[in-house]
N, C-alpha and C positions, 0 to 999 in steps of 0.2 A: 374248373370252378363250378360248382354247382350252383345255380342261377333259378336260386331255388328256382211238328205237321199241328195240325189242327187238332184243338180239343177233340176228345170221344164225345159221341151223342149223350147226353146226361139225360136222366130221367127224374119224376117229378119225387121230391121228400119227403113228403105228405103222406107218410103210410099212418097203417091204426096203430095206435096207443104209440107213436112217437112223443117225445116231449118236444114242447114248443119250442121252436126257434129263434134267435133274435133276426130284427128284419132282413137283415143281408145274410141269403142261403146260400149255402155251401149244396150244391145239385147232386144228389147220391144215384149210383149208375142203377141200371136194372140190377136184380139177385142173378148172378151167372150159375149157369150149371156146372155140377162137379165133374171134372176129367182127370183123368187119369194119362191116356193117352191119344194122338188123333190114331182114327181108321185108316184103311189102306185106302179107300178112297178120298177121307180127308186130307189124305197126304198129295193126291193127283188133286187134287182142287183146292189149294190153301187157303183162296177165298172163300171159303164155307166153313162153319165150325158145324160138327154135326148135331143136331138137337137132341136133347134126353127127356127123358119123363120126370116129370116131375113129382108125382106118386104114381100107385098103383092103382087108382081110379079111374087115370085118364091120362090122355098125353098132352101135356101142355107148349104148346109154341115157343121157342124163346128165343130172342134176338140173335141174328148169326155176327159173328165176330171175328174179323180175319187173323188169319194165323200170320205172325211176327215171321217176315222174310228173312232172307239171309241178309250179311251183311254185305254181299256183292249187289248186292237189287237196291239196295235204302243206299248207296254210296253212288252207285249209277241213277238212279231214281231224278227226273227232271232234265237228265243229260241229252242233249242233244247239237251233234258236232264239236264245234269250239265251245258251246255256251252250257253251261250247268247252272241250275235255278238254285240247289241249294249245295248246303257247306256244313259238316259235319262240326270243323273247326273252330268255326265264329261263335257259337254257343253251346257247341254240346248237347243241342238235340233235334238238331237238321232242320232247321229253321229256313225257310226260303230267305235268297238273299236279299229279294226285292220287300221283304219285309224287315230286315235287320239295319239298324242305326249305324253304318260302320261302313270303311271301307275293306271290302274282299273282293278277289278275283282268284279265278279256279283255271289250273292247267289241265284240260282233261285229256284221258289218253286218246282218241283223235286229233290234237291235235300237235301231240307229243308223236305223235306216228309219222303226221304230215312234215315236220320238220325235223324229224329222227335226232332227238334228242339226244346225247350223248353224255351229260353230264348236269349236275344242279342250275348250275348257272345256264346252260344251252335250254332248262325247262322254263329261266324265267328270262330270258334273252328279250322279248316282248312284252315282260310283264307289267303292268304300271306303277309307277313309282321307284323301282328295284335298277341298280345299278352294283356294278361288282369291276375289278380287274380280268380284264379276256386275255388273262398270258397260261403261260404251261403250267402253271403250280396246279395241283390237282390234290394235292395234303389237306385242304382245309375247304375251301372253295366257299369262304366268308361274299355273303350279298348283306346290302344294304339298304335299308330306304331311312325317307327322312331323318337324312344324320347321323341314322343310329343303324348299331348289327341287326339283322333278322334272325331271332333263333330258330333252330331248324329243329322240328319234331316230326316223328315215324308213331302214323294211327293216334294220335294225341296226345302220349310222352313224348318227354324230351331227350332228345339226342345227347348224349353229356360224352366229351371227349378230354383228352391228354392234351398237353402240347403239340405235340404231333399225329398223336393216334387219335387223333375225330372219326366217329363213323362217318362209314363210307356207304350209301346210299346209290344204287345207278338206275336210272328213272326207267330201264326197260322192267323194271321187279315191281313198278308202280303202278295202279291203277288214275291217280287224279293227282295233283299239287297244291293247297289253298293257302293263300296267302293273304293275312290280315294284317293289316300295317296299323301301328300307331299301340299304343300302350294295351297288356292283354291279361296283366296281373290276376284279374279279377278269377277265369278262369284256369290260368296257367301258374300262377305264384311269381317267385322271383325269375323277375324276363327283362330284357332290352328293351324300353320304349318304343323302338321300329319296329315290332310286332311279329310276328311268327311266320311260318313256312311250313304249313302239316301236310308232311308226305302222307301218302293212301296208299299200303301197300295192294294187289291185286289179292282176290280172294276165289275160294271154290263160289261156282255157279250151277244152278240147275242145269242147266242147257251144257249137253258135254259140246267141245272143240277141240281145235288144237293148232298149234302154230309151230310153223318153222322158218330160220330167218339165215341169211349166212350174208355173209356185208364185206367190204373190200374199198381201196381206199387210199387216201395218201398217208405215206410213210410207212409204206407193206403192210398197210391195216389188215387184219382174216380176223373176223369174229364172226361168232355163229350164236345163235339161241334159239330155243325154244320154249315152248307155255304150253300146257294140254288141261286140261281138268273134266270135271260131268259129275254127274250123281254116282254113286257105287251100289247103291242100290234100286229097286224099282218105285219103291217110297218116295226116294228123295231124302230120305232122314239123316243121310252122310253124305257128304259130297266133300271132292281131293280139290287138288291143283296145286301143279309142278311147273315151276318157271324156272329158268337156267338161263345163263350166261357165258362165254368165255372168251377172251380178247389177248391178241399179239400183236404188238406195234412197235413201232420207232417211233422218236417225236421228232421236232421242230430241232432239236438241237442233237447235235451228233454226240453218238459213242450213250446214249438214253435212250433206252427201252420201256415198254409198258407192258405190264400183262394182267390181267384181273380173271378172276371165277368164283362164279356165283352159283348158287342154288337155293332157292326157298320153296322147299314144300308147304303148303296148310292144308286144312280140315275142317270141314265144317258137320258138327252133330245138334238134331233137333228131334231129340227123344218126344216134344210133345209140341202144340202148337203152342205153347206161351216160353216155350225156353228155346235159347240156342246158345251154341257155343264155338268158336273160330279158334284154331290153335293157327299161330304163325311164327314159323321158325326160318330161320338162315345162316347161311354160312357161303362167309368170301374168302377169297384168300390172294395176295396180290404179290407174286413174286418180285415184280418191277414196280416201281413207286414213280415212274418219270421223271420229270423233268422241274427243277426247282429251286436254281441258282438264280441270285441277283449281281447283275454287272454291274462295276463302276458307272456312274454318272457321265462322267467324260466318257463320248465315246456312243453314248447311246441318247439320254435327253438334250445334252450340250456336247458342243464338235469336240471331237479327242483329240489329240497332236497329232495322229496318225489317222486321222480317217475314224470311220464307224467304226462299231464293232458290230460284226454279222450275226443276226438274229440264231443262226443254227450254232455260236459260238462253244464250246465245251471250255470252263475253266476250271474242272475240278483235277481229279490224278484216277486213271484207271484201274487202281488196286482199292481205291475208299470211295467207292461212290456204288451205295446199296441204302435201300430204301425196300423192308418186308414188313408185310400186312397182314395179322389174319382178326376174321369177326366173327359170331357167332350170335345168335339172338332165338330165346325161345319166350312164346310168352301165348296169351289168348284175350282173347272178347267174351265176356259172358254177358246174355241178358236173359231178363227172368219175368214175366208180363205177371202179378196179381192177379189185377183186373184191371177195367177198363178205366182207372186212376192210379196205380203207380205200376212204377217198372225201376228193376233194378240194373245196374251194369255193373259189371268190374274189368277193367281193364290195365292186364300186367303182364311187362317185361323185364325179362333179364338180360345183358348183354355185357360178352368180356371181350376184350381185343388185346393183343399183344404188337409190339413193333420195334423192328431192328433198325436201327438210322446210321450209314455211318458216311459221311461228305469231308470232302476236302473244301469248304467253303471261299468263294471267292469274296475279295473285299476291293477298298478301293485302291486306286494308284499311289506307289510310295508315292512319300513330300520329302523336303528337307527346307531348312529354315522355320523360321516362325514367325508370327508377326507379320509386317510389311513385307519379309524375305521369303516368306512361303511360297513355297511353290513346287510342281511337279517333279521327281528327281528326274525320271528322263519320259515319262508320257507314255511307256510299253510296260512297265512294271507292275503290277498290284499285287498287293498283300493277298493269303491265303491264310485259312484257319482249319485246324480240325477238328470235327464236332462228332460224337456221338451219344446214342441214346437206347437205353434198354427201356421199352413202358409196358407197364401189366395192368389192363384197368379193369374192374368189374360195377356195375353199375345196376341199379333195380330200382323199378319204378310201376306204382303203384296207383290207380284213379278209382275209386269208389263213387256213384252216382246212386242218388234216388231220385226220381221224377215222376211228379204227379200233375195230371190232366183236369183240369174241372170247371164247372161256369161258377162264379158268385153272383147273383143275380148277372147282368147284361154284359160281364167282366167275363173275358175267357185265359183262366190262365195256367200258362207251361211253366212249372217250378221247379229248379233244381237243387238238389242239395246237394256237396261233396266233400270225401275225404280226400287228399292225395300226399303222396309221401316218394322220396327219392333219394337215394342210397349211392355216393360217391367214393369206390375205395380203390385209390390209387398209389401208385408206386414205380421210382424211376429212377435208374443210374447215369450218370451221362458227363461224357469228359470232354472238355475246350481247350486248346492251347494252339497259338500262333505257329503258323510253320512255311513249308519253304514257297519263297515268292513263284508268280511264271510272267512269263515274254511270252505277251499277246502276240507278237513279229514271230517268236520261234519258240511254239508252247514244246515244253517235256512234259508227257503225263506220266510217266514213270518214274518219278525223282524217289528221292530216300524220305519218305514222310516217317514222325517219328509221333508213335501213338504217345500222347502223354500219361504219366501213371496216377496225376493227380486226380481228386474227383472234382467236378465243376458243380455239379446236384447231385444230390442222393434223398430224393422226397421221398415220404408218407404223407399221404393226406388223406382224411377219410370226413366225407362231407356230410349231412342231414337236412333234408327241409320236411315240411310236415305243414300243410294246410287245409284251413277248413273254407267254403264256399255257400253260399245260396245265391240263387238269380234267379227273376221273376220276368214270364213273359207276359206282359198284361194287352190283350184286344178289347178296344171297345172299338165293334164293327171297320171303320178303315184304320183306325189309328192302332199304333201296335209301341208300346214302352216298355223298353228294358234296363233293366235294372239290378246289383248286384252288388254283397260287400265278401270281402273276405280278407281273414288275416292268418298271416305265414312265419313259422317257426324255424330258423336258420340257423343252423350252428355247423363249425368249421374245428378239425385240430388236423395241423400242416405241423411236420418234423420236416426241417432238411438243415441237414450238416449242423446237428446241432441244436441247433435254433428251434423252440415251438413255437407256435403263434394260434390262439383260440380265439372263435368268432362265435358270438353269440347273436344275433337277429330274431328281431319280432316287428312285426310292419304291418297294417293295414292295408286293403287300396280296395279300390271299385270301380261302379261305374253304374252313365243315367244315361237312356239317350229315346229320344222318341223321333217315331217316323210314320207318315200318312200317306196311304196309298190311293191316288185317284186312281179312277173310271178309265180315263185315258192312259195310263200306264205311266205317269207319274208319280214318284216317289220321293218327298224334300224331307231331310232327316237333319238332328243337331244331337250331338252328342258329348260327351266329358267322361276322362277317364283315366285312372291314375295308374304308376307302375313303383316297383322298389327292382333293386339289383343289388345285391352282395357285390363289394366291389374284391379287385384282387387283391389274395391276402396280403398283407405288410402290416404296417404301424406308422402312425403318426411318430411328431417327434417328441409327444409325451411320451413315445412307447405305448401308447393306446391304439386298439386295432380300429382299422377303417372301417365308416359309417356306412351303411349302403345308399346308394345313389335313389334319386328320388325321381319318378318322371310324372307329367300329369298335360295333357291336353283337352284341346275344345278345338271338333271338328261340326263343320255345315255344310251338307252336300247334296245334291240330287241324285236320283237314281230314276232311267227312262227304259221302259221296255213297253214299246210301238205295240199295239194290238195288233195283232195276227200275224207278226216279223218274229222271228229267231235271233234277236237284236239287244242288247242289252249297254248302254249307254251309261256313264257315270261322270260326277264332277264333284269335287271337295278341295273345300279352304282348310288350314287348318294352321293351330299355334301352338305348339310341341317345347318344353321345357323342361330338361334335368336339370336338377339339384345334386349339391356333395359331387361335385368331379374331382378326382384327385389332380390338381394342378399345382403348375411351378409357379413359386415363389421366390421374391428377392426384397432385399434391402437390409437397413441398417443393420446388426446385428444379428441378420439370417444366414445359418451357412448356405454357401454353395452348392447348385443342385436340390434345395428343398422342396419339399412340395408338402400341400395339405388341402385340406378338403372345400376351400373354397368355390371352385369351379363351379361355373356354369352353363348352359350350353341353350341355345334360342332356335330353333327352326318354324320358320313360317313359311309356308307352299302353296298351291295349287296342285293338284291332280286330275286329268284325265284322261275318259279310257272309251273304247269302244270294241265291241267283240261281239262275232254272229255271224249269221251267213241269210243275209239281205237277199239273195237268191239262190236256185236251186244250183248244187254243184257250187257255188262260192261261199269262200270261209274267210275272213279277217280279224283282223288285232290290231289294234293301234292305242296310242298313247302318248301323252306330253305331260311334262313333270315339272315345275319349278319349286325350286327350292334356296330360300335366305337361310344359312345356317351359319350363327356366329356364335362366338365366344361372349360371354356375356358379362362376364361376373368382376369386377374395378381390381380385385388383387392381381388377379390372374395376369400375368408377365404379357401375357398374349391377348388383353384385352380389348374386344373390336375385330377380331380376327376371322377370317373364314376357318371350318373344319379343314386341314388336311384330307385331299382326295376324293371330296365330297362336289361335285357338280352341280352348278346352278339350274342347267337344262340338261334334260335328257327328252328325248323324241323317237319313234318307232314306228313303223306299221309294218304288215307283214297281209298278204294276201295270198290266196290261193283259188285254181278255179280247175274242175274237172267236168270234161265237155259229156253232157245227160244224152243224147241224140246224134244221128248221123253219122258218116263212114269213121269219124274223128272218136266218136265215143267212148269213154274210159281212157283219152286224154288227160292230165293233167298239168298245168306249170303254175307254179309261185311263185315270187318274189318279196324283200322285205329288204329296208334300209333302219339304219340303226346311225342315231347321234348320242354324242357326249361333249358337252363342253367340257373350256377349259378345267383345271384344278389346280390347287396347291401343293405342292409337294410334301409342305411343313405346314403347322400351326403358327409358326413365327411369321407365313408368305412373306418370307423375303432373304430364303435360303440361298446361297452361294457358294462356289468351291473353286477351289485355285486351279491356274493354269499351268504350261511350263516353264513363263514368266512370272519372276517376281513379282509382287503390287500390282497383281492386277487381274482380283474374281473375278467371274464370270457369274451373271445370276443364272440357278437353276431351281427356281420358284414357283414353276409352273409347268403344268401337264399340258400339252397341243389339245384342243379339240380335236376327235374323231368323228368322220362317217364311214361305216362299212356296207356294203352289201352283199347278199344272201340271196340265191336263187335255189329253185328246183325243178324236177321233172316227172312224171311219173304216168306209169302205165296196167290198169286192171285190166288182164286179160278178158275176166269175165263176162265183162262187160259189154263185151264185143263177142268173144265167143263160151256158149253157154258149157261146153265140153271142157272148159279152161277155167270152170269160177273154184276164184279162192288166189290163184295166182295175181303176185302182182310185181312190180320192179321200180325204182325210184333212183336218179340220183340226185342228191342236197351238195351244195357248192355254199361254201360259209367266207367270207368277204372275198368275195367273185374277181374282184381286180386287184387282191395279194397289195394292199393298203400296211404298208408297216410305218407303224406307230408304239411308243411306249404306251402300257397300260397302268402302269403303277410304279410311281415313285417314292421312297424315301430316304432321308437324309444318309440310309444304309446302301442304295443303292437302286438301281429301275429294272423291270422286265419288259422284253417288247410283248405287244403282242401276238396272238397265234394268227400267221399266216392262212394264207388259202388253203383249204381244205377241201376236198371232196370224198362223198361218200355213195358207194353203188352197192342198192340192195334188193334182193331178190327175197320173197314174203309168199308163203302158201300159206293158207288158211283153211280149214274144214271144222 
């Protein structure tokens, strides 16, 4: 579904024969010199532009003006350890975070290394606010904050996936992770209210390197990768870099394998010092899809007549259980400096993905009886399905920016203007039909499964959005206001079996928020900010198609970074509201199973966070979340209700320390614990299912609270001996005391979570 720095130095206006100005000056820069291209030695010194004459009389001085780095420098630029000052993300033109009305937190790659991250959710495992399911599904790998999905975008488009073929992202190809929570419309169009996730992918760098990694592990893990890049030239005016990936695994669950390969080359060319350009491409390909089934209820959240069911349980058939992937993605970064008041960007991708799905799906325990008589037929049995699916997607995506620098009299402000535009064309055959049951007691995975010939979908869908933007960053000396409106053009035409259905969408949304920086490194911000969402295709039961959902909050927070610490400190209240939720409806003269647009949904929370390294060799994260998330709205069947699966508290820290001094030196260990309260399984909280007694459920309405923890260990050779730098070796242990727990329930079925884990890896560097 498509879902839809500091001003330049200004100089004085007042030239001869200008015409008069009205009182409030717009500050015109110096006259720049004309270039063509930088020198060979402009190019070794990017901070200089070289001077020219300005006639043939004489040579005249003229201001030097640094040359536009690449786009690996302005992405790492403020980074230090855990903590990154600014966020490409949150506005669009790298705005420090300790200046922006919002909350954001940044995953940078340090600290994606110290905890060797392995997948989306392992990058926000610490993050604040952010909660997700920690089981084996790796198809989708949906996180959440306040109530609502996080959309996930690569370099600042969006990720647009299938039902099943979602891109697949693996954080070793990443340079940083930002995460903005709370409604993001204004620059992103149609979005989720919980706010975004902008992957960074890694880029070429000045400085050539290179890296090699090989990793081992539970469930015969071997994966290996590498990263190289540098200049190709002695200029600098090109520069590569080549990351790779490849992985073989078992999982958690027997007779399920994993395999993934990756590669992304990019490029980076700067024919002059005001232009540059990034090309970044990729290509994955996943012969194993893992592990993905949901177990019966009984058995795993509520006791089964037979005991548990074991987390490595396998309830599919050995001939239909495949899961293929492949991605591919080319697209670039351009920017284009004028002068020392605007600059242009374009930034575009394309990505297609294909995917083979074919599962014997497991379901729940036959019944027999109904009513009062209901009950288990005999407690070892469950239903089975067979599902598959052919997806072809191809997707483009388009940002167009202008941004202009300038004072207004004592007003200094970062203006952006945008176009962006997003191209959905997708296509999918996929057949379901009921088939033969298994005995948990005495599983056959070889039985006679009988492919059905009916079709269950056969979509086209081919999406549009198209939006325009401006946002104003206004300084007057500490205080900094931002501000922005933009409206977005939606349209939808879905075929399946049949059936069309067109979506047509136009939505406004924005956003105000101002923040004041003191002296002591305090920072108190209030903000407002609206979202829209296309909802998913259907129709009303006029037969009119659905309205898109409406979101809008008011957030107050602080923001603390301690003079002379590497510390960054955060706190926010906040009051979060969708409108138009499609919800169920009943009563008189309603059919059965209705639903319509009344919905509503209320989240009010707290948030906070802490991230830095308070001393030399230590690095931490921490975080505590509360969240009221109810149903709001008097029609809704469910009125009063908590979200399903949504947690009132969530809690974390995670530290780390590597000894600077003494025989111990290049020492490392970490550790980190991680909570989840309870949840609801349903939106109804007060789900139940039969026993192998008649008359007489069992509530399964609630999720257990979870605590895990996370350790690690690690060793820089170098550090110790100087013949040895670049070498290093670590091993990460992910819930240390094999804590099994369900992670995710619904009225379809639960998954536990993933077990103990260990990972040992061995890391050169040059």
């Amino acid at each position: 579904m498509l879902i839809a720095g500091s001003p330049a130095g200004a100089q004085s206006a007042g030239q001869s024969g200008a015409s008069a100005l009205p009182p409030v000056n717009i500050d015109a820069p110096a006259q720049r010199p004309t270039q063509i291209r930088r020198n060979t030695a402009a190019r070794r010194d990017p901070n200089q532009r070289p001077n020219q004459r300005a006639d043939h009389a004489g040579a005249q001085q003229q201001q030097a003006t640094p040359a536009l780095v690449s786009t690996a420098q302005r992405v790492n630029a403020g980074t230090n350890g855990f903590v990154a000052s600014r966020a490409s993300g949150a506005t669009k033109t790298d705005a420090p975070i300790m200046s922006t009305p919002g909350s954001v937190a940044v995953i940078t790659r340090s600290e994606m290394d110290v905890r060797q991250a392995q997948s989306i959710r392992d990058l926000l495992r610490y993050a604040p606010g952010i909660y997700f399911s920690n089981d084996t599904d790796f198809r989708f790998q949906p996180i959440k904050a306040r109530g609502f999905d996080v959309e996930q975008y690569l370099d600042g488009l969006r990720l647009q996936g299938g039902p099943f073929g979602t891109p697949r992202v693996d954080p070793y190809l990443l340079e940083r992770a930002e995460l903005i929570t709370g409604p993001t419309s204004i620059l992103y169009g149609a979005a989720s209210p919980g706010g975004i996730l902008n992957l960074v992918s890694k880029r070429p760098t000045e400085t050539p390197f290179g890296e090699v990694q090989l990793q081992t592990g539970t469930f015969d893990r071997i994966q290996g990768a590498f990263d190289v890049g540098g200049p190709v030239d002695k200029d600098k005016t090109l520069l590569y870099r080549v990351t790779g990936i490849g992985l073989s695994a078992n999982t958690q669950v027997d007779n399920i394998g994993e395999e993934k390969y990756a590669i992304a080359p990019a490029w980076t060319w700067r024919p002059d010092i005001d232009t540059t350009i990034t090309f970044l491409t990729s290509y994955r390909q996943d012969p194993k899809g893992g592990a993905f089934a949901l177990l019966p209820i009984q058995g795993t959240l509520v006791p089964g007549t037979y005991g548990q069911i074991p987390r490595n349980f396998f309830a599919g058939d050995f001939n239909y259980e495949s899961l293929k992937y492949k991605q591919a993605t080319i697209g670039y970064e351009f920017e284009h400096r004028f002068d020392d008041i605007f600059t242009v960007r374009q930034n575009v991708r394309y990505l297609h993905n294909e995917l083979n799905y074919i599962e014997v799906q497991p379901g729940a325990f036959t019944t027999t009886g109904a009513g009062p008589t209901l009950r288990l037929a005999d407690g070892r049995t469950i239903t089975r399905s067979y599902f598959s699916t052919n997806e072809n997607l191809n997707t483009f995506a388009a940002d167009n920016q202008l941004q202009a620098k300038f004072n207004m009299g004592p007003l200094q402000h970062t203006v952006l203007a945008g176009f962006d535009y997003q191209r959905f064309d997708f296509n999918n055959l996929a057949r379901y039909a009921p088939t033969n049951t298994l005995n948990i007691l005495a599983p056959n995975y070889t039985q006679n499964i009988a492919v059905p010939t009916s079709v269950f979908q056969n979509l086209d869908q081919h999406l549009e959005q198209r939006g325009v933007y401006v946002q104003d960053e206004a300084k007057l000396g500490k205080l900094t206001v931002l501000g922005g409106i933009r409206y977005d053009w939606a349209e939808g035409n879905t075929l399946n079996l049949g059936t069309r259905v067109l979506n047509n969408d136009e939505k406004s949304s924005g956003r105000i928020g101002a923040i004041y920086n003191f002296d002591v490194g305090i920072a108190p911000y209030v903000s407002y900010s609206t979202s829209f969402q296309p909802t998913t295709v259907g129709s009303l039961l006029n037969g009119q198609p659905y309205k898109p959902t409406i979101g809008e909050q008011i957030e107050a927070g602080v923001k603390y970074q301690p003079v002379g610490y590497n510390l960054i400190f955060t706190a926010a209240v906040y009051d979060l509201k969708q409108e138009n939720v499609v919800s169920a409806i009943a009563g008189p003269g309603i059919p059965p199973n209705s639903t319509a647009q009344v919905g509503e949904v209320t989240s009010r929370g707290f948030e906070g966070s802490v991230v830095g390294s308070p001393l030399p060799g230590l690095s931490l994260r921490g975080q505590y979340s509360y969240l009221d998330n109810r149903i709001t709205a008097p029609l809704d069947v469910n009125y009063g209700k908590v979200l399903a699966n949504t947690p009132m508290h969530t809690a974390s820290l995670w530290a780390n320390y590597v000894v600077q001094n003494g025989p111990a030196v290049g020492f490392g260990f970490g550790g980190g614990v991680r909570y989840m309260s309870e949840m609801y399984t349903t939106n109804a909280n007060n789900f139940t299912v039969p026993t192998i007694v008649a008359n007489s459920p069992v509530l399964a309405n609630i999720i257990p609270a979870s605590t895990t923890f996370d350790a690690a260990l690690s060793y820089d050779f170098g550090m110790r001996f100087k013949e040895w730098k670049g070498l290093s070796a670590a091993v990460n242990i992910n819930n240390v005391f094999d804590n099994s727990y369900v992670s995710v329930c619904t009225a379809g079925g639960c998954r536990w979570a993933v077990g103990r884990t260990v990972l040992a890896t061995m890391t050169y560097r040059w």
